[in-house]
Structure formats: C-alpha cells, structure tokens
GUTIFI-277041 format. One record per residue (C-alpha): residue in three letters; x, y, z; residue number from 1. Coordinates in steps of 0.2 Angstrom, whole numbers, plus 2048, in hexadecimal, padded with zeros to 3 digits. Example, Ala and Ser with C-alpha at 12.3 -4.5 7.8 and 13.67 -1.06 7.14 Angstrom:
<recs>
REC type  c1  c2  c3 seq
REC  ALA 83E 7EA 827   1
REC  SER 844 7FB 824   2
</recs>
This chain:
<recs>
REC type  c1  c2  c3 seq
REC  UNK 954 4CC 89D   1
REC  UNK 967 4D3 89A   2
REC  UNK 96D 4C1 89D   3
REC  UNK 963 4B9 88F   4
REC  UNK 96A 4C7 883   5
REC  UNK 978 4B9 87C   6
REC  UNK 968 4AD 876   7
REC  UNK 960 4B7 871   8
REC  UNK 96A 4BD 866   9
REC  UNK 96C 4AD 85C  10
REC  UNK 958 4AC 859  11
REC  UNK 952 4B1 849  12
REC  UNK 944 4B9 84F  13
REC  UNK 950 4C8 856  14
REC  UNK 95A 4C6 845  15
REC  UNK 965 4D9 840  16
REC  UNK 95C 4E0 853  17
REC  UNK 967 4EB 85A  18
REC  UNK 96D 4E5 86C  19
REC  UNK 96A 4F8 872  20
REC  UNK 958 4F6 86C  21
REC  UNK 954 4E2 870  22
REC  UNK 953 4E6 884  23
REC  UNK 946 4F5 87F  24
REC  UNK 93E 4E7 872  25
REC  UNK 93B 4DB 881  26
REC  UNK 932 4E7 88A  27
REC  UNK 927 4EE 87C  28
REC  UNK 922 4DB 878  29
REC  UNK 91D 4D8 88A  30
REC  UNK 92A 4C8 889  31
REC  UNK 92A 4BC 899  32
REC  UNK 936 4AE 89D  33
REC  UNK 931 49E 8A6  34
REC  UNK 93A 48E 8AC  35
REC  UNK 935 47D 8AA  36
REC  UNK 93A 46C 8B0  37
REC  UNK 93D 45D 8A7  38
REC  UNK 931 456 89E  39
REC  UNK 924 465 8A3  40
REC  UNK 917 46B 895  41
REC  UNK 91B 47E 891  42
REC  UNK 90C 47F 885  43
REC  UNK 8FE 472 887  44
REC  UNK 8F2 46C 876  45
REC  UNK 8E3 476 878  46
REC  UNK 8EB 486 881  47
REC  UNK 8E9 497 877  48
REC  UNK 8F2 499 869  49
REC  UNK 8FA 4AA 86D  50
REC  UNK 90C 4A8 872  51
REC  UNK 91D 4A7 868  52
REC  UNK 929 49C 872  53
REC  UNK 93D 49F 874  54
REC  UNK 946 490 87A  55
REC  UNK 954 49B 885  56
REC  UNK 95B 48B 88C  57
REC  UNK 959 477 88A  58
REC  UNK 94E 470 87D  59
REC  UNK 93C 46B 87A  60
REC  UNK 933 45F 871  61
REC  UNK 923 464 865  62
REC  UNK 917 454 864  63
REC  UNK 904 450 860  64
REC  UNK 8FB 442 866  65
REC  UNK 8EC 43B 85F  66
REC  UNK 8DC 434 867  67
REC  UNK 8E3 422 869  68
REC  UNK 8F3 42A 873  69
REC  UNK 900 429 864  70
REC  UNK 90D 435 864  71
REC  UNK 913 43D 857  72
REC  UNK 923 44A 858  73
REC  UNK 922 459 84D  74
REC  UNK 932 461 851  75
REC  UNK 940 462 85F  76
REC  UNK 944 475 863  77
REC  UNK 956 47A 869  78
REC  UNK 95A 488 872  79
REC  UNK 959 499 869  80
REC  UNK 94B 491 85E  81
REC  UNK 93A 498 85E  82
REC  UNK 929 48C 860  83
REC  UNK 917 490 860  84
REC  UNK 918 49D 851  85
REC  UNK 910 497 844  86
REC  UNK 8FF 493 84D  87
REC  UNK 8FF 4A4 858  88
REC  UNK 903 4AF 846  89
REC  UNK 8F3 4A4 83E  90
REC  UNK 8E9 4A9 84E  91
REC  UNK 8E1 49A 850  92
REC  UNK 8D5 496 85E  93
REC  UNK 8E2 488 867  94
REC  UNK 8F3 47E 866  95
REC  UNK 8F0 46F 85C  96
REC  UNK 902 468 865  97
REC  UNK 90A 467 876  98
REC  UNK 91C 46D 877  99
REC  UNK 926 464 885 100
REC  UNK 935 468 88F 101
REC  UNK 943 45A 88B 102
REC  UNK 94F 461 898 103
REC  UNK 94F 46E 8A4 104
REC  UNK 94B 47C 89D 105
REC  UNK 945 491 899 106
REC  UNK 93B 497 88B 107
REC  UNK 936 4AB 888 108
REC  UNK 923 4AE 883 109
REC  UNK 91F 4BC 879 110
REC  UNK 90C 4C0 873 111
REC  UNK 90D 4BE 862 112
REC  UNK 900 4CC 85E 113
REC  UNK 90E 4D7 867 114
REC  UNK 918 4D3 859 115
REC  UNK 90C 4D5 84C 116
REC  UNK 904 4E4 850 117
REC  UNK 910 4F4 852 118
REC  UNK 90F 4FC 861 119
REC  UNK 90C 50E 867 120
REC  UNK 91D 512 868 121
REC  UNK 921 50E 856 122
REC  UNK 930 505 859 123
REC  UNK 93B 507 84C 124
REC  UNK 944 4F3 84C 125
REC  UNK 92F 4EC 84B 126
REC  UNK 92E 4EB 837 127
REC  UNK 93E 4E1 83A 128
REC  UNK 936 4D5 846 129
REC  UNK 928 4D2 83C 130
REC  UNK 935 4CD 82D 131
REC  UNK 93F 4C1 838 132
REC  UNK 92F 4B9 83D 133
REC  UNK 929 4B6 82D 134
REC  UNK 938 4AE 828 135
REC  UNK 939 4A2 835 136
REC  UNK 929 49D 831 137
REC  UNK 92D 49C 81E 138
REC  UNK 93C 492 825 139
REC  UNK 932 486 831 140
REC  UNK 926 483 822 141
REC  UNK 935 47B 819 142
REC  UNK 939 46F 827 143
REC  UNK 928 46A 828 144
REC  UNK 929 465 816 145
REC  UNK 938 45D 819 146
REC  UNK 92F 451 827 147
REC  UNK 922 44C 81B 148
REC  UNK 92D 447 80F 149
REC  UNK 934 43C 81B 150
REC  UNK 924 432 824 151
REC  UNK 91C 431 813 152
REC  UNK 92A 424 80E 153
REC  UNK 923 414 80E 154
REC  UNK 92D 409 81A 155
REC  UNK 937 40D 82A 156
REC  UNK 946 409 820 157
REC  UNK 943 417 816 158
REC  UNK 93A 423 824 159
REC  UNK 94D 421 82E 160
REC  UNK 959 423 820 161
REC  UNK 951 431 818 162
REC  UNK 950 439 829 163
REC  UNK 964 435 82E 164
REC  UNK 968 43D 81C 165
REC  UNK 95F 44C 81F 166
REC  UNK 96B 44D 832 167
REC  UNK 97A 449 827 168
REC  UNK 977 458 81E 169
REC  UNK 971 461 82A 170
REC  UNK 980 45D 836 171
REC  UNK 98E 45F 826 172
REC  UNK 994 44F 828 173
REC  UNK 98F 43A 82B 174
REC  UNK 993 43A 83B 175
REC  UNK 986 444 846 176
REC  UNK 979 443 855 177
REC  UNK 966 444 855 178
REC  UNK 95D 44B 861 179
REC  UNK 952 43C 865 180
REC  UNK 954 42B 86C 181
REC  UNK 94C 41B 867 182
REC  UNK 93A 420 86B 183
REC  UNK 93A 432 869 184
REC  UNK 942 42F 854 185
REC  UNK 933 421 853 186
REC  UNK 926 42E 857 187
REC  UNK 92E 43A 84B 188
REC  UNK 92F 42F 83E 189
REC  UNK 91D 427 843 190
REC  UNK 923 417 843 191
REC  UNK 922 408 851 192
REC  UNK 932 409 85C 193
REC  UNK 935 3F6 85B 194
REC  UNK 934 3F6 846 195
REC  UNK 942 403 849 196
REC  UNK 94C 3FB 853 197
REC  UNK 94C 3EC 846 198
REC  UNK 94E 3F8 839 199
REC  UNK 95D 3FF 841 200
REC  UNK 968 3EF 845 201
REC  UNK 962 3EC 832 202
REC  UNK 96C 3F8 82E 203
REC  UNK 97A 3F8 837 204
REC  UNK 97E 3E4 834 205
REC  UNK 97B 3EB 821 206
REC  UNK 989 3F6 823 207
REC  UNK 97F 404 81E 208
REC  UNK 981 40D 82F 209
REC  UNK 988 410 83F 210
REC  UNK 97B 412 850 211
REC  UNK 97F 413 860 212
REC  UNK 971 41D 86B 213
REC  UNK 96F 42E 864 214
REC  UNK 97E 42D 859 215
REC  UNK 97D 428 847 216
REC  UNK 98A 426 83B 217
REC  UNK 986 422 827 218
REC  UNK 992 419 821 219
</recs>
C-alpha cells in the first residue's frame, strides 16, 4: 500500500490524515486494490451497493442505461476521486449505475460501513474520516445539480454552451479540454451525437467557438 501513499494523499476522503496514521487506516478499513483493463466494468448496475471506490490511477466513466439501451453518463472520475459513495452511505439494496474503466486503470475498495461504523480499536483519525466523507458527498451533490441545470436546457445549443462555460470556469481560462469525445459529451448531455455535431460546426462557422476533438476554446 506504501506506493499509493502519494494519491492518496490528494483524495478528500484522507483530508488533514496523518501519513503516520493512513497506512494503519487502510488496514483498519480492510482497503483492497484491483486493476482493470480498458473499458472493463469495475462495479456493474445491480451489484451491492457497499463499496466506496478510489480511482488510484486512469479514469472511469459513471453511466446508466435505460431499458431501450440509451446511455446516459453521470460523471467521469479522475484519479484521486472517489465513486460509489453516495449509494453505499444510503445502504441501498444495489448500483443503480455501472462505472467503467476509460483507460487502463486501479481503484482501492473500502466497505463503506468500515468507515461509518468505528471500530474496536477506536482509532482516533475515524471522526475525521466520517467528516471528509460527508463533505465529498455535500460536494458531489453540487455537481449533480449542476448536471441538471445543464440537460434541463431546451436545445442542444444551449445543453453544449452551458456545459463548455461550466469547463471554462472550472478550467480558469477559455481555452481547455473535456474529458469526453463526441459520443461520450452526447451521452452526457443526453443529446443525439449527430444534432451535436451540427450544433458544433454551428458554432464554430458562428465564431462563437473553437473545436477540435477534445479541445474547446470560447472565443
């Protein structure tokens, strides 16, 4: 576990941890670290709902997909991010979502009822762990409302734009990359991909902004 100290680190969930105490932590929390392939499913819709996910390395994708087979994409984790959280705290009886390897890539998985529940030892950092958690999820609740805000808009004109200004922000400056090509941002923003393609070379002939693959620029 020593060699994942660095990511660790950087995720929230392990926020004002001690690094003398985060290698103790893992092993009170029962932590185990897999490795995945490219586009293999580390948690599958319908699996139990009990594990908090910590992207070590890579990325992943979180979708849904409905009866018919649309998807939809909820989120893209980075590494350091956590996944899974929200619907293992709520202890509910399954995933409602499949998360997805986008690269190669390695994820920690920590029962979240280990983290929840103090253990026998009394570990001293727990009360701190529970804190951090509940502020990612106060924090992931945001995002989530920023995603509404975006596929409520009417159009895919305004779906796009109002998702490249929230990257603009996000990324300080017009100029930036999104973590999605052409058919992964049409699932997210629940749109058809060949609407959004129109849309896009709209936009650009417009002079409103700049697109080439997964670098935008507003201009």
């Amino acid at each position: 576990m020593k060699k994942y100290l660095e990511v660790l680190r950087e995720c929230t969930l392990f926020n004002m941890i001690k690094e003398e105490d985060l290698l103790k932590m893992l092993g009170c929390l029962g932590a185990k670290v897999e490795s995945f392939d490219k586009k293999f499913t580390i948690i599958n819709e319908g699996s139990q709902a009990k594990y908090v996910g910590i992207l070590l390395s890579g990325s992943a994708q979180v979708s849904m997909i409905d009866y018919y087979g649309n998807r939809s994409i909820i989120s893209h984790v980075e590494r350091t991010e956590m996944f899974g959280e929200a619907f293992a705290c709520a202890e509910i009886a399954s995933v409602p979502v499949t998360v997805t390897a986008n690269e190669p890539s390695e994820v920690m998985l920590i029962d979240c009822s280990h983290i929840l529940h103090t253990c026998k030892n009394n570990c001293g950092f727990h009360q701190q762990l529970i804190y951090n958690l509940m502020k990612d999820l106060a924090t992931k609740t945001l995002t989530f409302h920023q995603k509404l805000e975006i596929v409520s808009k009417r159009t895919t004109r305004d779906k796009l734009l109002t998702y490249l200004s929230h990257q603009a922000k996000k990324a300080h400056s017009a100029s930036f990359e999104i973590p999605f090509d052409r058919q992964e941002l049409a699932d997210y923003l629940e749109v058809e991909r060949s609407g959004l393609s129109v849309e896009i070379g709209k936009l650009k002939s417009e002079g409103v902004l700049f697109a080439d693959k997964k670098h935008f620029e507003l201009l």
